[in-house]
ZAKE-282398 format. One record per residue (C-alpha): z, y, x; residue in one letter. Coordinates in steps of 0.05 Angstrom, whole numbers, plus 5000, padded with zeros to 4 digits. Each point is the difference from the previous one (the first is absolute). Layout:
<lomars>
ZYXa
...
</lomars>
This chain:
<lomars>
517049735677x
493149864990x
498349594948x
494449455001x
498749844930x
493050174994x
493049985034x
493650324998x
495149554973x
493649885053x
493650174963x
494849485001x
492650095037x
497750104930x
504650444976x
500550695011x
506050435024x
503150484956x
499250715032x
508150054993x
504249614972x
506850294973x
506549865060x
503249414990x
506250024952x
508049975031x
504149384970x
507550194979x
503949354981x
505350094956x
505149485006x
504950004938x
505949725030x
506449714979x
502349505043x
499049825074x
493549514991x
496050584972x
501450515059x
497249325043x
493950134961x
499350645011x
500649845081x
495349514997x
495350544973x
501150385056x
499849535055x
493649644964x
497250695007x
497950014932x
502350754981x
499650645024x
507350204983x
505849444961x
503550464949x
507549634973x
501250194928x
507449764996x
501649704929x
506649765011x
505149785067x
495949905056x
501349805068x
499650605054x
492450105012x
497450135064x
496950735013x
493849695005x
498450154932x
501150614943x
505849864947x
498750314938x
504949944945x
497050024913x
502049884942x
494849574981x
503349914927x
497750645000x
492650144983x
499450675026x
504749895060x
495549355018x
493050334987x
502850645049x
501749545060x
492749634998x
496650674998x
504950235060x
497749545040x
494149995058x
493749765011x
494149694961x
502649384973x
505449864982x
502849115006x
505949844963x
505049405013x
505149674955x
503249405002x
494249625046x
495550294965x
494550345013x
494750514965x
495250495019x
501450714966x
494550494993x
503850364935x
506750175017x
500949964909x
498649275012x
505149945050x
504650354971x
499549624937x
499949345032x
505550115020x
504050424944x
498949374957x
503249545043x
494049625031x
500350135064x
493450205009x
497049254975x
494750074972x
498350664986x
492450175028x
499150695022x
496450494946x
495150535007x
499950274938x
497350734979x
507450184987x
503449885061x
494050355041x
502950415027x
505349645043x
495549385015x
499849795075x
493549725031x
501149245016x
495849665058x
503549345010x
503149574949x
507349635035x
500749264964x
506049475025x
497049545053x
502549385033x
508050055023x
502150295061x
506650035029x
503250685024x
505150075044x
504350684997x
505650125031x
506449754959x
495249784947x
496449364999x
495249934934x
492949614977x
495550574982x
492849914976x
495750385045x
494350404958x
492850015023x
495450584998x
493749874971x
495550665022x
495550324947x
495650595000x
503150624981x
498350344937x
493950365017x
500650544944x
499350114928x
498049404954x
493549984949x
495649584970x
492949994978x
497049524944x
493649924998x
497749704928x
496049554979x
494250434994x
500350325074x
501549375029x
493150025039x
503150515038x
506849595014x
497849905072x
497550775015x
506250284972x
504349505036x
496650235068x
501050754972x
507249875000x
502149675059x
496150565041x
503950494960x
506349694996x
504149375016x
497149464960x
506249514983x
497149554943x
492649754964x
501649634938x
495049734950x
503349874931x
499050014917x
504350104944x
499349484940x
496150084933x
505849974967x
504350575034x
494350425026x
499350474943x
508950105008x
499949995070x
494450575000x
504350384955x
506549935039x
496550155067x
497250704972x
505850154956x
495750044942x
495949584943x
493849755028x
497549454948x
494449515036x
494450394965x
502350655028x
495550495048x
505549785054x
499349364994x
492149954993x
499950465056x
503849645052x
498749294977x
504349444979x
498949555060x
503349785060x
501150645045x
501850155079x
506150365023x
501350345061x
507050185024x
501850495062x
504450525027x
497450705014x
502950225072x
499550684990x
500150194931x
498650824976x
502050284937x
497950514957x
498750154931x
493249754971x
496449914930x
500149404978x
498449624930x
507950184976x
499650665033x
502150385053x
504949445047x
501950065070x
496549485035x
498149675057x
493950345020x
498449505053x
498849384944x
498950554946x
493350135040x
499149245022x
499949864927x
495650524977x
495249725051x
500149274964x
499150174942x
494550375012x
496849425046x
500249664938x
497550434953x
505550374976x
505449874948x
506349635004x
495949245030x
505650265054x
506450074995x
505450295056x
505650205005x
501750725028x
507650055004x
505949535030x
503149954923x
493649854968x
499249385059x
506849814986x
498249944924x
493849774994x
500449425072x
506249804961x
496749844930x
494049775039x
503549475047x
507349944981x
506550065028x
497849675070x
493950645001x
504050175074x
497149315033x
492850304984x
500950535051x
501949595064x
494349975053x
493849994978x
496949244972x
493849795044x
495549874935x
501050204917x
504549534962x
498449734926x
505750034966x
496949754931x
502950214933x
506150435016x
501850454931x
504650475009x
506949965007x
502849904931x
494949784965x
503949434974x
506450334999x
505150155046x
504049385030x
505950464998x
503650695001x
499649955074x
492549865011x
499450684939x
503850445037x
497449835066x
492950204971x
502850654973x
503750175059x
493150095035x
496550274937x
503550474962x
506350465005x
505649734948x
506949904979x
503349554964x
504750454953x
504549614986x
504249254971x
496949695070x
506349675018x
498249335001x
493650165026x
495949705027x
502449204984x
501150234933x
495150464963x
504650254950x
506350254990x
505149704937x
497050424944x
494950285028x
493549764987x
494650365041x
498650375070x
501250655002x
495350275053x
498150805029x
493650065028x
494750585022x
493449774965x
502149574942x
492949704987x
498449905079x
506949554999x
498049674929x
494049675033x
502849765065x
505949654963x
494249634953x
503350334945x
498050024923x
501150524949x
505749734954x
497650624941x
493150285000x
503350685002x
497450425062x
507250314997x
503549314998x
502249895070x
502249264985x
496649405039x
500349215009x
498949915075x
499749125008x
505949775050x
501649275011x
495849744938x
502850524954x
497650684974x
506150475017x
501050714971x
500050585045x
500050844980x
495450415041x
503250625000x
496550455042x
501050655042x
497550574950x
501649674927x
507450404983x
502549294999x
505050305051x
498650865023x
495450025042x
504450195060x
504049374985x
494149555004x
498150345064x
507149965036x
500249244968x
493749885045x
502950355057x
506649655010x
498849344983x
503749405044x
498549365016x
503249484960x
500849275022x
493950115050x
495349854932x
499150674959x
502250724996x
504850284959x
505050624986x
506250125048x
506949984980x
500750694963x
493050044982x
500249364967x
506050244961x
497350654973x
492949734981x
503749394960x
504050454970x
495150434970x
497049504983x
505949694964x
501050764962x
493150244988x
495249414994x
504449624950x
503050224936x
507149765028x
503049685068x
500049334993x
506249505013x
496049785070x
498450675030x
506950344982x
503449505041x
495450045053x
500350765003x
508250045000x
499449485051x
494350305044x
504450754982x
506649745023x
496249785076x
496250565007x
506550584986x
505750055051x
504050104929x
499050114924x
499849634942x
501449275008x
498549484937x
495349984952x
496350775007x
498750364927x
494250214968x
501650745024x
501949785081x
493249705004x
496850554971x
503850405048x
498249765065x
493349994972x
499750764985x
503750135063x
494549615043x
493850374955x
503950665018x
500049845070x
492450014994x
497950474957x
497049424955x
499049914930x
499349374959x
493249984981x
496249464946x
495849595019x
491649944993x
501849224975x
502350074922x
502749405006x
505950185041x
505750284964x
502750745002x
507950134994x
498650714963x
508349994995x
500649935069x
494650515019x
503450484956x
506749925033x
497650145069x
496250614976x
505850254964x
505749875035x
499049625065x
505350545044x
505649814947x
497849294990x
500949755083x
506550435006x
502949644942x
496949345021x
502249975072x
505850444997x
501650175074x
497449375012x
495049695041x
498250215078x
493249685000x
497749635064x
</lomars>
């Protein structure tokens, strides 16, 4: 069948053609059904001629479906089971259906999630964030519900809203963005002409950040102190300033000098950049960007949550957007809005006591927010976050949420907080939680609590032991049920270190506790300890 769901856009007399533009993307439509009204839907797809191939995903009892269209049965109470049919399936783009409803998918972890927490896909906007890279699919139309149209199928009879297509230029390549301060703005225009030869030229904006934040903002931007009477500052001006936003069609890597060092970069901006400056008489009066992370980081702190609208088609003049700090500044209107920054920012977990997260910031007891992150001070200055000690080795921080100033540890990859390998595989494995932040899976979870239950506190407390023994008695097929002891926990604890090869280590922070009792245990007698603890016990999952 082919499908009819998107268009070439005509170029304009003024404009000119892109040499080639990339082929058009395929639409699969996943239908979730579970009654007879939503395989009507997924006719009406077809017979609208909206996508390329109508995939069922049975849920439940469903009326025979024709052959027209592929059955798949999933688990979809199943994370894994749910995320492996989405990446089975074809094409570019991928349209999913529940209930009426219906959303564009260009991250099959959003539509997964969407629908693993019950909301049938409502709702839930499609991400593009660093992490799930890697299985993103290129969207060129957006579907929305339009006016109602009535379907006729044989033996069913249903209203169904009929989508529309509204056609969009395809992503034309890598993104990036180009400030030009306050003292190169003479050379706004020049530049901007530079680019859009060079490139696809999406967005001009003209903006400025406020006396009040711009010393902050500065900071937070370049991830480190720059007071208003530093050589940055001075250098670059303190003035309104012009940004230029655009996608690089055909970007080439390699590995270049740079102020940090050696990076791989996009040599293709790298040089474009180089070429600024020096048009301006050297020095930073230019800043770029020269990798996809460091756009998604820097667009994001820049412009907000919204930085995607910025790189539709091109606006036919520069647009003032006034004072615009960055976001933050004033705090963050939520745990959402927070994570949704460091999603595109920074790599982190949330270790652990995140169940009510994210309506509730805290767990009973619990009275901060435990996170694991790569670059502790990059992270400290995108949350807005302020030293609670004046220790350098203090990793504890207020970061303002709602009005109030909430405590967060930034442990960090590197600081024997956990072993290093830990840390690392923490990083690694992390899942999606309630679509809003990353955390530890099932077992992970478990084994990182529980060390740090044993070795981070002088003795388990009431809180954790029951959540361990209750955690314990899920995750074994059979073993100790109740209340576990002292020397079970400690048990499973040495048998998961043993599995590794790891050792408990102490952390760089001398505020955090160190069990010596415990450590001396498992170095001791950590064969002895888990045979006597589990006693032909658990078959772990």
């Amino acid at each position: 069948m082919s499908g009819s769901h998107v268009a070439t856009p005509a170029p304009s007399d003024t404009e000119a053609t892109p040499a080639a533009l990339p082929p058009l993307p395929t639409l699969t439509a996943v239908v979730l059904a579970d009654d007879a009204e939503d395989l009507g839907v997924a006719a009406a797809l077809s017979t609208l001629g909206i996508a390329d191939r109508v995939v069922i995903v049975a849920r439940g009892e469903v009326p025979e479906v024709t052959a027209e269209f592929d059955v798949v049965a999933a688990d979809w109470q199943d994370p894994n089971a749910g995320l492996r049919t989405l990446l089975r399936l074809p094409g570019d783009w991928l349209l999913v259906v529940a209930d009426n409803e219906l959303l564009v998918i260009d991250d099959p972890v959003s539509a997964k999630l969407a629908v693993l927490d019950g909301q049938d896909a409502m709702g839930v906007t499609a991400g593009s964030t660093t992490e799930v890279r890697f299985i993103r699919r290129t969207v060129a139309a957006v579907g929305r519900m339009g006016a109602p149209t009535d379907v006729v199928v044989p033996g069913i009879s249903f209203e169904v809203r009929a989508p529309r297509i509204r056609v969009e230029e395809p992503d034309l390549g890598e993104r990036h963005m180009v400030i030009v301060w306050e003292n190169a703005r003479a050379a706004a225009d020049a530049i901007a002409e530079d680019v859009a030869e060079r490139f696809v030229l999406r967005s001009r904006l003209d903006m400025s950040w406020s006396a009040e934040h711009f010393e902050n903002n500065l900071s937070r931007f370049y991830g480190q102190k720059l007071p208003l009477d530093s050589h940055k500052a001075q250098h670059i001006g303190t003035g309104p300033f012009h940004v230029l936003l655009f996608e690089d069609p055909e970007p080439r890597y390699a590995p270049q000098m740079t102020s940090s060092g050696v990076d791989v970069v996009n040599l293709n901006v790298f040089e474009a950049k180089a070429n600024y400056r020096e048009a301006t008489g050297g020095g930073h009066r230019i800043h770029g960007t020269t990798t996809a992370e460091e756009t998604a980081h820097d667009a994001t702190l820049l412009l907000g949550l919204d930085v995607d609208s910025w790189y539709q088609p091109a606006q036919a003049a520069p647009r003032d957007l006034g004072v615009l700090d960055l976001i933050g500044a004033n705090g963050w209107t939520d745990l959402r809005e927070l994570f949704a920054v460091l999603d595109r920012t920074v790599t982190y977990v949330v270790m652990r006591n995140f169940e009510e997260m994210p309506d509730d910031m805290l767990l009973d007891g619990h009275d901060d927010i435990d996170l694991l992150v790569r670059e502790r001070d990059e992270t400290a200055f995108i949350l807005n976050a302020q030293r609670a000690f004046p220790e350098a080795w203090r990793t504890h921080y207020y970061v303002p949420i709602a009005g109030t100033m909430m405590p967060f540890d930034l442990r960090y990859v590197g600081d024997a907080y956990y072993p290093l390998a830990m840390q690392e595989e923490m990083l690694a494995s992390r899942t999606r939680v309630n679509g809003c932040f990353w955390a530890p899976p099932e077992v992970q979870y478990f084994n990182t609590l529980l060390y740090h239950a044993l070795v981070h506190k002088p003795g388990v407390a009431d809180d954790y032991r029951v959540r361990l023994s209750a955690m314990a008695a899920e995750l074994t097929c059979a073993g100790p049920r109740g209340l576990l002891t002292d020397a079970q926990l400690v048990g499973l604890l040495a048998r998961w270190l043993q599995g590794r090869s790891w050792e408990i280590t102490r952390a760089f922070d001398r505020s955090v506790y160190f069990n010596d009792a415990v450590h001396n245990v498992l170095h001791n007698g950590a064969e002895q300890l888990w045979a006597d603890a589990a006693q032909g016990a658990a078959t772990w999952r």
